[in-house]
N, C-alpha and C positions, 0 to 999 in steps of 0.2 A: 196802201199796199203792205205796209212794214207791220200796221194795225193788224190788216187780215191774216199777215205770215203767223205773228203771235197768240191772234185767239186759235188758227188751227194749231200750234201747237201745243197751246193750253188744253184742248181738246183732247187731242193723242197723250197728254202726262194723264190728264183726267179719267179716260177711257182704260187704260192701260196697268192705272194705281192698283187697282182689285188684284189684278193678273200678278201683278210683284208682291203683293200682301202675301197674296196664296202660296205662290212661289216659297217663299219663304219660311211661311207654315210647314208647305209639304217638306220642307227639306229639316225643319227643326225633327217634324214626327217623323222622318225617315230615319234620323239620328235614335231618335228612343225606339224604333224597333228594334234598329242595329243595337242598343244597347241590350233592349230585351233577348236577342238572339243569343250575346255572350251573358247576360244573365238569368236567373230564368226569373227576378222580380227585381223591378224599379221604382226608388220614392220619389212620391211628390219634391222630396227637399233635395237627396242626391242631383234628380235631372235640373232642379234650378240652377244650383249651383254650377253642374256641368256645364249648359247651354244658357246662363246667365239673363234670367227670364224671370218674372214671377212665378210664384204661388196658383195664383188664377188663371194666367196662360198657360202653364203646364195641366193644369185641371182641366182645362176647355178642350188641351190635347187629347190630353188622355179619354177624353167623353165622346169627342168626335172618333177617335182610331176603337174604340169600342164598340160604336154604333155601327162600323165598317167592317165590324166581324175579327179584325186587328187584335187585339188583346181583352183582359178583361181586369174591371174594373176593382182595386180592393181596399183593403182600411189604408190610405196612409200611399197611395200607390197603385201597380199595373201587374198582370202575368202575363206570359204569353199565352198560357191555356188556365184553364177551369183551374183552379187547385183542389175543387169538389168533385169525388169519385162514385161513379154511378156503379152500381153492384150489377154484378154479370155474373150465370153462369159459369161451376167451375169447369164444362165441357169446354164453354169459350175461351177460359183464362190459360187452361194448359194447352192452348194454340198460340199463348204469346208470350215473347221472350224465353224460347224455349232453350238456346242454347247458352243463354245469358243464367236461368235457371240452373242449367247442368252445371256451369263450372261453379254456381256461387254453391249448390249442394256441396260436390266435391270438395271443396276450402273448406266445408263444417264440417265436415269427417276429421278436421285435424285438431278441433276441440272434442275429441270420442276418448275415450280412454276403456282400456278394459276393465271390465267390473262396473262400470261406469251406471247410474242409471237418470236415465233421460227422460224428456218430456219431448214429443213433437208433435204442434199446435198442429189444425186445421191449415189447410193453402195448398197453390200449386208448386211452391216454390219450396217449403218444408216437404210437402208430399215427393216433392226430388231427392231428399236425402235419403226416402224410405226406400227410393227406387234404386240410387247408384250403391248401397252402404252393403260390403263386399264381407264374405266371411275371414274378415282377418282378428278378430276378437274370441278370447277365449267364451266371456260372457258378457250380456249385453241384458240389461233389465230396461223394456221402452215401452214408455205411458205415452197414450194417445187418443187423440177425439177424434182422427180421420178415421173411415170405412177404407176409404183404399190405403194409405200406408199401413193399418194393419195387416190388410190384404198380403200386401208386398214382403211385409216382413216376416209374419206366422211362420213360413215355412223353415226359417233357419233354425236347426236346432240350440244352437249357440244364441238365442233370444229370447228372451221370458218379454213376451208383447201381453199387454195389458189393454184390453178396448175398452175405455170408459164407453158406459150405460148413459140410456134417454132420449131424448127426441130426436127422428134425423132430420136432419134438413136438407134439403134437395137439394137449392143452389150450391150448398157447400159439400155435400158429401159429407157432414158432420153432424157428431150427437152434441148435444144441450139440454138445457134443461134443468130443472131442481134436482132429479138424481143426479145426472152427470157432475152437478158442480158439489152434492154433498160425495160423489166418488172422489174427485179430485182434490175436496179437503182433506182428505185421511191417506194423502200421499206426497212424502218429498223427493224429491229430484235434485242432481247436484248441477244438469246444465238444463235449459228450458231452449228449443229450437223454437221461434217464433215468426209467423209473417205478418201480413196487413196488408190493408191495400193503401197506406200512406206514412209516408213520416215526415211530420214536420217541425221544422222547430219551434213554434209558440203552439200549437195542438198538440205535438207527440206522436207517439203511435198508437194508430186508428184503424177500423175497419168499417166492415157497410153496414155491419148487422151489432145491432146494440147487445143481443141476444149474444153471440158469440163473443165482443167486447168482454165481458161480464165472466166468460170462464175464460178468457188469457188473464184475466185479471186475476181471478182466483189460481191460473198456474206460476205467473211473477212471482206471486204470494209463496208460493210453496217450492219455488226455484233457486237454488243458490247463484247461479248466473245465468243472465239472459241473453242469450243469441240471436239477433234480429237479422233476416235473413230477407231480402228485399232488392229486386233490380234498381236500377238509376232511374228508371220511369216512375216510382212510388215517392223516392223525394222531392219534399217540398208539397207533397200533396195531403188530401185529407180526407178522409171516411165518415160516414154519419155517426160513428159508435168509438168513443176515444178508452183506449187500452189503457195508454199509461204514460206519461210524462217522459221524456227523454233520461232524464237524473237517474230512472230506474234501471234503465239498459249497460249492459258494460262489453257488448259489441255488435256492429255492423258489419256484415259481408254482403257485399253488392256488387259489382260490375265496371267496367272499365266507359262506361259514359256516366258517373258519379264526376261530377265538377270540383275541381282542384279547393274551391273557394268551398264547396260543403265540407269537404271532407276536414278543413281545418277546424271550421266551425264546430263538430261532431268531434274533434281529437281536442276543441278546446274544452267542449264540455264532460272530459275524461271518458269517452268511449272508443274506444278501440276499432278501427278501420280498417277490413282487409279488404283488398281490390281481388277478385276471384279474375286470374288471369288466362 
């Protein structure tokens, strides 16, 4: 009898083992998404340490909550989303983060100075400053590769707008090209409004189109400061087409979902942070 009590309950620990394994699991990985939710990237070596686990069990994690559609896999580590940005339409782009766009324009109007002459890239987000920037300046000299901020702008008399020449590009609403970029070497500027569709810290700032990469590149070149103008949803992210290194930039204005933990990161690498409020 006492025999038989024991193999069945040999049986029920036997059966049951799997079920606590998994348990287990699910509850380690429920820990690393909760971590990935307050970060937006997690390493291999932080989550061991945290959840006191291997190398290879954390890796095994991370490969399973990947295949679940959970996170995505990267060097050294996890994100919650892609950090690779697919290029859209800029019809589509000026439908999102529209009102996160308006106030971070508005904050780049207080790097304007009268007399001032400027550069503003391609984007929907620089195309914001062409749209809110109010006749409070006596004079205003503004170089530009968008079609629509020039649009926006032309008509103030108080503005000597300058449309760089060359190819347009549909998706962007912008010229390119070999004339564009031999226009834009024979012009300097004392601030450079810039956007992207990424900034990250080990890529920099990036876009989708290698094409347009290639003439922010040439306006950094010819900018006395650069003004990176980008929502909270751009960092941490990355473009097929890299601009320029972070080292080059000497400020960020972005939004009130930029993460405490970035913005130190970007203030330790000497660039200047404002939260467009």
């Amino acid at each position: 009898m006492i025999s038989k009590l024991l193999h069945l309950i040999f049986i029920h620990i036997y059966i049951n083992l799997p079920m606590k394994i998994n348990n287990i699991n699910n509850i380690r990985q429920q820990e690393i998404l909760e971590e990935l939710n307050f970060n937006h990237y997690v390493s291999v070596t932080e989550l061991c340490k945290k959840l006191n686990v291997s190398a290879v069990t954390i890796r095994k994690d991370l490969t399973h909550l990947e295949k679940i559609g959970k996170l995505y896999r990267t060097h050294g580590g996890a994100t919650r989303e892609s950090f690779i940005v697919k290029e859209r339409h800029v019809n589509k782009k000026e439908t999102l983060q529209v009102e996160e766009k308006s106030k971070i324009a508005k904050a780049a109007l207080n790097f304007i100075e009268d007399n001032d002459f400027i550069t503003i890239s391609s984007g929907t987000t620089t195309q914001m400053v062409a749209q809110v920037i109010e006749n409070n300046y006596t004079k205003l000299t503004i170089l530009t590769s968008s079609l629509k901020s020039a649009m926006l702008l032309y008509g103030n008399p108080n503005f000597d707008v300058i449309q760089l020449g060359g190819d347009v590009r549909t998706k962007s609403g912008s010229v390119m090209g070999p004339y564009a970029e031999l226009m834009i070497s024979n012009y300097s500027c004392s601030k450079l409004f810039i956007g992207g569709d990424g900034v990250d810290f080990d890529f920099g700032l990036s876009t989708s189109s290698t094409m347009e990469a290639k003439m922010n590149q040439l306006m950094i070149q010819n900018s006395e400061k650069v003004i990176v103008l980008a929502d909270s949803t751009k960092i941490n992210k990355r473009g097929f087409g890299k601009i320029t290194d972070l080292d080059k930039i000497h400020a960020l204005i972005t939004d009130e979902g930029v993460k405490n933990r970035d913005v130190e990161r970007f203030e330790d690498l000497g660039i200047e942070v404002i939260i467009a409020r």
